[in-house]
KEGUBA-500972 format. One record per residue (C-alpha): residue number from 0; residue in three letters; x, y negated, z. Coordinates in steps of 0.02 Angstrom, whole numbers, always signed. Each point is the difference from the previous one (the first is absolute). Layout:
BEGIN
R  nr rest     xx     yy     zz
R NUM  ALA      X      Y      Z
...
***
This chain:
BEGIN
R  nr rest     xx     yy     zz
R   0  UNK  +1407   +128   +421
R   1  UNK   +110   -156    +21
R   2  UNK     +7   -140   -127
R   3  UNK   -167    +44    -80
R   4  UNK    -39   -167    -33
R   5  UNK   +159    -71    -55
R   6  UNK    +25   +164   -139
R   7  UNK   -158    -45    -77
R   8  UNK    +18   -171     -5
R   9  UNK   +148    +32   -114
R  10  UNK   -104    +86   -108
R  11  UNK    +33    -91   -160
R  12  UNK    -64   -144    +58
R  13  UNK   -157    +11    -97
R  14  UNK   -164    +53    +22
R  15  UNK    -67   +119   -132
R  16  UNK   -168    +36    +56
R  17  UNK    +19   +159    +37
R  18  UNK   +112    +45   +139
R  19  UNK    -23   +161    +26
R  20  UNK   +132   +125    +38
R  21  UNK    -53   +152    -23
R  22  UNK   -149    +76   -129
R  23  UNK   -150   +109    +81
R  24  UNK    -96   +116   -113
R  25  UNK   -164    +42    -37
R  26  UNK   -104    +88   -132
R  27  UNK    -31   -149    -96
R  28  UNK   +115   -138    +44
R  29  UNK   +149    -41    +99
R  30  UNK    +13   -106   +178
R  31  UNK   -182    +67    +44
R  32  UNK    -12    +50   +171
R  33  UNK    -93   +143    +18
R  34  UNK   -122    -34   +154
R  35  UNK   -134   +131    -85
R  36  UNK   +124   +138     -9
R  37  UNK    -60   +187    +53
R  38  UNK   -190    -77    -14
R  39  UNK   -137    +57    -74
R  40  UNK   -134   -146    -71
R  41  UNK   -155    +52    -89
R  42  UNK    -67   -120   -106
R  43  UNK   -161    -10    -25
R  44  UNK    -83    -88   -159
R  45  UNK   -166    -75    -30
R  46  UNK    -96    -66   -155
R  47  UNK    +75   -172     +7
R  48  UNK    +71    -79   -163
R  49  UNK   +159    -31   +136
R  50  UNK    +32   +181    -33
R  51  UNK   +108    -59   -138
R  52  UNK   +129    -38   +143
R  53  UNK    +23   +150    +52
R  54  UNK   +140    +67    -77
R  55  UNK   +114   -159    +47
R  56  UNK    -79    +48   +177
R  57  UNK    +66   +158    -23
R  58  UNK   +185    -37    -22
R  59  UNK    +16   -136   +125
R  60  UNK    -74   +143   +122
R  61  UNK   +119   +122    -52
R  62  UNK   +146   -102    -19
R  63  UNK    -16    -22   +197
R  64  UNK    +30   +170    -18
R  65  UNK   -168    +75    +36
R  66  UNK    -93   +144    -77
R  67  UNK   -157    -57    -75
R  68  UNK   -162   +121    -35
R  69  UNK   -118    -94   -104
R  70  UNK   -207    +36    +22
R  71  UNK   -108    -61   -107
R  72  UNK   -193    -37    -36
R  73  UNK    -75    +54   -155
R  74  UNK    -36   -203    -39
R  75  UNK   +191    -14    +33
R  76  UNK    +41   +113   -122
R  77  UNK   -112   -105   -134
R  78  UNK   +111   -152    +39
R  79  UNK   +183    +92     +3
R  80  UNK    +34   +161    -64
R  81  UNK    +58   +151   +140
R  82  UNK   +130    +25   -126
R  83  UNK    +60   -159    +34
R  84  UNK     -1    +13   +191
R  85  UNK    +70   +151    +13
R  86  UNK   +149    -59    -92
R  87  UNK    +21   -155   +117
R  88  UNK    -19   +104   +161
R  89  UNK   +105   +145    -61
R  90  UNK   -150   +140    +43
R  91  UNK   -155    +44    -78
R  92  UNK   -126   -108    +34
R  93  UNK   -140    +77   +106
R  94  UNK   -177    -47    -98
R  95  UNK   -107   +144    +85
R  96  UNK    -44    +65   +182
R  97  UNK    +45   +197    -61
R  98  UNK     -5   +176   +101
R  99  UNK   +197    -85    +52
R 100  UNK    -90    -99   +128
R 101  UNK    +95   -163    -35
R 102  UNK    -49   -115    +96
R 103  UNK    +29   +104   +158
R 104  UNK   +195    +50    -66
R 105  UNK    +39   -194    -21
R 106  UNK   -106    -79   +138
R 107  UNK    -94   +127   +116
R 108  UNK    +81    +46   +166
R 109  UNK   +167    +75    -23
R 110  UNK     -5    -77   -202
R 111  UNK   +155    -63    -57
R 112  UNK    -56   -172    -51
R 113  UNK    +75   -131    +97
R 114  UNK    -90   -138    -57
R 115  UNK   -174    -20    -94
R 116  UNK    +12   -163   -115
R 117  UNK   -173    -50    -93
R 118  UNK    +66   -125   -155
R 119  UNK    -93    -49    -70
R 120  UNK   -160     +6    +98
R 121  UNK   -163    -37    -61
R 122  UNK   -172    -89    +80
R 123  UNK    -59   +184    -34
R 124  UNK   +137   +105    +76
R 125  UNK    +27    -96   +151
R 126  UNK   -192     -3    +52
R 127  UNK     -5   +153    -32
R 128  UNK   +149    +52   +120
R 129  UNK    -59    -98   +128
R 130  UNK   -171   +106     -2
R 131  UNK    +80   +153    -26
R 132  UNK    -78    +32   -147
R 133  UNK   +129   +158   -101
R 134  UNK    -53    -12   -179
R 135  UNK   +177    -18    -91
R 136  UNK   +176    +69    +20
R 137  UNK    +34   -154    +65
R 138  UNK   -142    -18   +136
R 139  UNK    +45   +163    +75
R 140  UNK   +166    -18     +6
R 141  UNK    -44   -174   +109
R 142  UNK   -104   +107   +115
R 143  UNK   +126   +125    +22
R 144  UNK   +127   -112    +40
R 145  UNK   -123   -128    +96
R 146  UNK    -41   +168   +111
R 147  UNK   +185    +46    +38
R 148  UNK    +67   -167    +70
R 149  UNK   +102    -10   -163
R 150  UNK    +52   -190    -50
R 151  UNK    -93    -81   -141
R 152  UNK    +34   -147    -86
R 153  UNK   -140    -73   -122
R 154  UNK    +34   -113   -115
R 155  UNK   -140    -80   -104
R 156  UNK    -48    -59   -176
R 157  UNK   -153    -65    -56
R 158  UNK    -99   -136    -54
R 159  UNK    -15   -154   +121
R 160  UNK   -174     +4    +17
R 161  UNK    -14   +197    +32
R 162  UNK   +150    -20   +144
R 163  UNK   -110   -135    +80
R 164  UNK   -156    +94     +1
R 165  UNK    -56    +12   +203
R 166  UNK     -6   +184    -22
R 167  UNK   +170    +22    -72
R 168  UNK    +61   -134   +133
R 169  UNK    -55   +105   +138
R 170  UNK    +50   +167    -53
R 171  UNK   +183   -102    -14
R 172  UNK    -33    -48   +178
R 173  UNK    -57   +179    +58
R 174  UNK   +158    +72    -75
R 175  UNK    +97   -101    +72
R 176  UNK    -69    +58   +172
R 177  UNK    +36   +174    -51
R 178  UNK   +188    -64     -5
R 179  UNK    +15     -3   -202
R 180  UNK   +119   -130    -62
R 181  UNK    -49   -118   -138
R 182  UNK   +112    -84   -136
R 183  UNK   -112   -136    -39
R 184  UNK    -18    -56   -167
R 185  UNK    +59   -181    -70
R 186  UNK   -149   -100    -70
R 187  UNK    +25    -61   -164
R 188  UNK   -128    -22   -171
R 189  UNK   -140    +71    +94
R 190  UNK    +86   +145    +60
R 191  UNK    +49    +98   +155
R 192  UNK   +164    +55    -81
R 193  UNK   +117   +128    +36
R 194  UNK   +119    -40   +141
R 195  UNK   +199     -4    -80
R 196  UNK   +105   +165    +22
R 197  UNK   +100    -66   +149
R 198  UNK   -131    -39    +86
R 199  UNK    -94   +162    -36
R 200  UNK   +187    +90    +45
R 201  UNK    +36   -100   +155
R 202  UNK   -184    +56    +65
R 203  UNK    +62   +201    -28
R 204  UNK   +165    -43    +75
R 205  UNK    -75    -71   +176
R 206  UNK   -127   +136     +3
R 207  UNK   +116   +150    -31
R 208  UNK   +140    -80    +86
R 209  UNK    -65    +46   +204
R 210  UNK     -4   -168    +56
R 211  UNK   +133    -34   +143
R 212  UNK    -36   -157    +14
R 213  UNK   -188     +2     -6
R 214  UNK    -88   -158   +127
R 215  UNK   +201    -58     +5
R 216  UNK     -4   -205    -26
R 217  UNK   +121    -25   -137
R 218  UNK    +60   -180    -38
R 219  UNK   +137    -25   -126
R 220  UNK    +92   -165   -100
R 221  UNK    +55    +32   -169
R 222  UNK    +83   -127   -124
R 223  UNK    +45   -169    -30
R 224  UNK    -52   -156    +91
R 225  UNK     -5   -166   -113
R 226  UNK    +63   -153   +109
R 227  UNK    -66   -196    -94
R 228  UNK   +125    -77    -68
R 229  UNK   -111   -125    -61
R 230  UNK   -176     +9    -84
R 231  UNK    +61   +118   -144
R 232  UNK   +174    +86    +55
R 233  UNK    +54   +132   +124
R 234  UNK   +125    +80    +95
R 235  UNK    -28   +196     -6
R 236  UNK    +93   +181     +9
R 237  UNK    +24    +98   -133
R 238  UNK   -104   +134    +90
R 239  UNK   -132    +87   -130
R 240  UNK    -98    +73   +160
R 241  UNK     +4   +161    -38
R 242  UNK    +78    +98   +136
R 243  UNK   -143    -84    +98
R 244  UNK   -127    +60    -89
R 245  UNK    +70   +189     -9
R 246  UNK     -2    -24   +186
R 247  UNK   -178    -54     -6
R 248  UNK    -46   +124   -113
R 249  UNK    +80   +125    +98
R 250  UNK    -85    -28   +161
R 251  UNK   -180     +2    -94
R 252  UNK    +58   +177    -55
R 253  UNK    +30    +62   +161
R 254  UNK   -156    -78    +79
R 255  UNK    +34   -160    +67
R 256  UNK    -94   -167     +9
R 257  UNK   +120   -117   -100
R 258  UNK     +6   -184    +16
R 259  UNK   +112    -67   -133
R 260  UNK    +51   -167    +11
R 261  UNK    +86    -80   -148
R 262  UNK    +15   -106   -137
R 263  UNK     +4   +103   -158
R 264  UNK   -108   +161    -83
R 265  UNK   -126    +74   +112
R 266  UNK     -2   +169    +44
R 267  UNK   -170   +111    -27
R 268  UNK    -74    +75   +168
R 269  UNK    +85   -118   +118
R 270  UNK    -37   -176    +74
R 271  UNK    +95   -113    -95
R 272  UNK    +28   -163    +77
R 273  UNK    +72   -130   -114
R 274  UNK   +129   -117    +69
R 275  UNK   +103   -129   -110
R 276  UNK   +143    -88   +129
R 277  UNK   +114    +85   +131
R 278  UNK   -113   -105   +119
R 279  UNK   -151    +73    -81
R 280  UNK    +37   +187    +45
R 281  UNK    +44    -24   +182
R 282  UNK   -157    -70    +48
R 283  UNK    -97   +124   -114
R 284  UNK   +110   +161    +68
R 285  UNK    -21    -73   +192
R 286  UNK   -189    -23    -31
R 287  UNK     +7   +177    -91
R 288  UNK    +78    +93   +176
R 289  UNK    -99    -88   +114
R 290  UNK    -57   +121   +120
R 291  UNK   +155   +126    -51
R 292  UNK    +58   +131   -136
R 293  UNK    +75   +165    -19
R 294  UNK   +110    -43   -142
R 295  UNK    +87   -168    -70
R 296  UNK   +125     -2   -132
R 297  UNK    +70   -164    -65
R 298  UNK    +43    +39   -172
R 299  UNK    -11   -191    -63
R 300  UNK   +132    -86   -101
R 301  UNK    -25   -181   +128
R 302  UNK   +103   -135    -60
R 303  UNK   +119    -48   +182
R 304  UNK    -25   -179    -67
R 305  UNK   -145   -131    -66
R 306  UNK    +53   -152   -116
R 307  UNK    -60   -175   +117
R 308  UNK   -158    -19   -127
R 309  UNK     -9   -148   -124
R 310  UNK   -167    -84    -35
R 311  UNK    -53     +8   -182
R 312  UNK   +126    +69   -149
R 313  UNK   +168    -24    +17
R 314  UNK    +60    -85   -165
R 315  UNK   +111   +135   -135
R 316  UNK   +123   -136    -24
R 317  UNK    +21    -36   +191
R 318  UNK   +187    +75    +82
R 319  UNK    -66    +46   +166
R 320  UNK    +58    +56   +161
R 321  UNK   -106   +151    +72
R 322  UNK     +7    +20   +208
R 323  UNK    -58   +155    +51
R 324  UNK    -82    +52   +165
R 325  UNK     +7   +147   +106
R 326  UNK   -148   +114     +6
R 327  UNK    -58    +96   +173
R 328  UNK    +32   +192    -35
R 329  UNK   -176    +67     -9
R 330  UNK    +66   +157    +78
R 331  UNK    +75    -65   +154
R 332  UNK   -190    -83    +13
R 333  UNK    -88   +145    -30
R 334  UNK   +107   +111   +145
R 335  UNK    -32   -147   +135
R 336  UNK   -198    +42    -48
R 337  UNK    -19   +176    -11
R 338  UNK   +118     -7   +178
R 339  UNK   -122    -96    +64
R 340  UNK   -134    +97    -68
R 341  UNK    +63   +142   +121
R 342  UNK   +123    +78   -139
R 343  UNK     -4   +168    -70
R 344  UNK     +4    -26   -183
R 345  UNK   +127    +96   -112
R 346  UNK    +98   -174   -100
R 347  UNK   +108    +38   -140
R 348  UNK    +92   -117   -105
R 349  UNK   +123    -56   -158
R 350  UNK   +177    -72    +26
R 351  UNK    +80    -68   -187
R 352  UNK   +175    -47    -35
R 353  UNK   +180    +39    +19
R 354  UNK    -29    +28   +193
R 355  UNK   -161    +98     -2
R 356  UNK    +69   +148   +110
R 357  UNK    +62   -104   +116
R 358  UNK   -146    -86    +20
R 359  UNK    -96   +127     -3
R 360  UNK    +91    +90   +148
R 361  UNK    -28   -140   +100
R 362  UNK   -179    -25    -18
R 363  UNK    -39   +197    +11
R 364  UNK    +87    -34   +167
R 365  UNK    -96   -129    +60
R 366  UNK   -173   +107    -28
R 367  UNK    -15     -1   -167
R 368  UNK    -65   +190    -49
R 369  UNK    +61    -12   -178
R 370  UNK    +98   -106   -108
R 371  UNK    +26     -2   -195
R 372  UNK   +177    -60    -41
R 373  UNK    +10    -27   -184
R 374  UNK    +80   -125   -123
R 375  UNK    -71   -146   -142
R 376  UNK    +31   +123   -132
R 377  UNK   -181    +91    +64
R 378  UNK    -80   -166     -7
R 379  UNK   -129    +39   -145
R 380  UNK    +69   +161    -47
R 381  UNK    -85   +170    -11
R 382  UNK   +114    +83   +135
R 383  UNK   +167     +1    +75
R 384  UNK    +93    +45   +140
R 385  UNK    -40    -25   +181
R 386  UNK    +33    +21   +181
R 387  UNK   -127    +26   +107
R 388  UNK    +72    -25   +175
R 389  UNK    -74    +54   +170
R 390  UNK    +34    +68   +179
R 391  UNK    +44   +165    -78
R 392  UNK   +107    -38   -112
R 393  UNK     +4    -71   -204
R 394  UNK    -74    +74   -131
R 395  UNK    +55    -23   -195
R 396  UNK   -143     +2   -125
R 397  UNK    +27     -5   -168
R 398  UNK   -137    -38   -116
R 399  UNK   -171    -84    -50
R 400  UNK    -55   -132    +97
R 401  UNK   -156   +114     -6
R 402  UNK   +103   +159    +74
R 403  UNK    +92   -126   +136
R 404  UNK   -182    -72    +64
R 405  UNK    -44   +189    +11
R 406  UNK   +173    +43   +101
R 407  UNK    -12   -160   +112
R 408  UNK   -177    +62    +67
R 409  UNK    +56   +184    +29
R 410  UNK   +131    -91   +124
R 411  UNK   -128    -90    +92
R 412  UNK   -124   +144    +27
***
């Protein structure tokens, strides 16, 4: 693929926000990409008021492109009707433990379930499971699946004081031990309230997803840097940061511990490390590898230059002359330290501008596993086109920045 670069950057010359260049279906939407797809989630409902959310639960499950079996408890069914669920999920919602056996065809040995998700989950129902007390569709089906190794993801709703009981705390805690993930709630009016849907979905993802890079060290950079021009302006990219934070997301699905170092929105299950100059992020990504990692990607939009700072606010009606000073490459940095660290980490990385392949050639053959040519017309887009170069050859992707992030890690497993 020659010229990559340079044919997008013709591209009209404008940035429309939305870049993509091709259209991926799904059952409810368009662009989704379908990281649930040939899975099975049963989800399990307890008598929380959250059980109202359900149904939006439903859809952003299934848009993923998973199958979703609802269970429910009879106080669930008080709160939302099973006519209701079963609409959302597409199949009849199961509200009884019949002669069909149930819970052993979704989540005994051999069931078909391939994930058990609890939302919401109740003081009540989670003591319960962690006692292995069976006393509701949903209880059973938690000891069913608890007993078979199956994944389960809890994710709770109740009132603040109830979720800080000591009892309820250490059932939590004892679940955890039994390998349960949790989607903890976000406090708010004196409530333990439901975690958000991509949250909830990004929890099912990781735990359905076989985890390739589970105990992997995962550090990546993601958007802009701001560089002082004086005490109110900036110099800055027009990077949105969200190809890093695909990336980060990405790796979380698959397993990894994520360290994501940048200066924009934070991403939910990683370590986000907040950085605000160029100068910033290297010494926060060289404190971040010390000791080593498996992975680095350096998908940040740095500026190559700082503006020489002015004390105070530069006056509006001032003509002034800007001189601009090179910035160290925080890449080149990082390689000297994980070299001296005794190597081995996978290091991918983003070339922009008319010469991307080029440049990218060059750096894949100077060690650099992967490199992702692609042009200013992707900056703050929701996809394009790109070039992902490495020893074996390049690679065209076409599509969400969402898809691309998902593409660029199958290269580097």
């Amino acid at each position: 693929m020659n010229g990559l670069g340079k044919g997008l950057g013709n591209n009209s010359g404008k940035n429309s926000g939305n870049n993509s260049c091709k259209d991926s279906s799904a059952p409810f939407g368009e662009g989704i990409r379908q990281t649930l797809a040939g899975k099975t989630v049963v989800l399990a409902i307890t008598g929380s008021i959250a059980a109202v959310e359900v149904v939006k639960l439903a859809r952003a499950l299934r848009r993923k492109g998973a199958k979703v079996q609802a269970v429910m408890s009879d106080a669930a069914a008080g709160i939302i009707t099973p006519d209701a669920v079963t609409y959302a999920c597409d199949t009849p919602a199961i509200t009884k433990i019949t002669g069909n056996i149930e819970h052993v065809k979704f989540c005994g040995i051999g069931g078909i379930g391939d994930v058990l998700l609890i939302a919401p989950a109740t003081a009540n129902t989670i003591s319960k499971i962690a006692c292995g007390i069976d006393d509701t569709p949903v209880t059973t089906f938690a000891t069913t699946a608890i007993g078979r190794g199956m994944p389960v993801v809890i994710a709770p709703a109740m009132h603040e004081s109830m979720y800080n009981h000591p009892a309820v705390v250490e059932n939590i805690r004892k679940l955890r031990d039994f390998g349960i993930t949790f989607v903890d709630p976000f406090m708010a009016e004196n409530k333990a309230k439901f975690a958000s849907n991509d949250e909830i979905v990004l929890e099912v993802e990781r735990a359905v997803c076989g985890k390739p890079l589970l105990n992997k060290k995962v550090i990546i950079t993601g958007g802009a840097c701001r560089e002082a021009l004086d005490d109110v302006r900036v110099l800055t990219t027009r990077s949105g940061g969200r190809m890093g934070r695909e990336l980060a997301l990405e790796a979380y699905r698959l397993g990894a511990d994520v360290t994501y170092v940048h200066g924009g929105e934070s991403v939910a299950g990683v370590r986000n490390v907040i950085t605000e100059s160029a100068e910033d992020m290297q010494s926060a990504v060289l404190n971040a590898i010390k000791g080593g990692c498996d992975f680095y990607i350096s998908a940040a939009a740095v500026s190559d230059y700082k503006p020489e700072r002015v004390a105070g606010k530069i006056s509006s009606n001032m003509d002034i002359s800007v001189k601009l000073l090179p910035l160290p490459k925080i890449l080149d940095a990082v390689v000297n330290a994980l070299a001296g660290a005794g190597g081995g980490a996978k290091i991918a990385a983003f070339k922009l501008g008319d010469d991307a392949d080029e440049k990218a050639e060059k750096m894949v053959a100077a060690g650099i596993d992967l490199v992702c040519a692609n042009a200013a017309v992707n900056m703050g887009a929701e996809g394009g086109r790109y070039g992902l170069h490495t020893k074996d050859g390049v690679f065209e992707v076409c599509g969400t920045k969402e898809e691309t992030a998902g593409e660029i890690w199958r290269r580097l497993l």
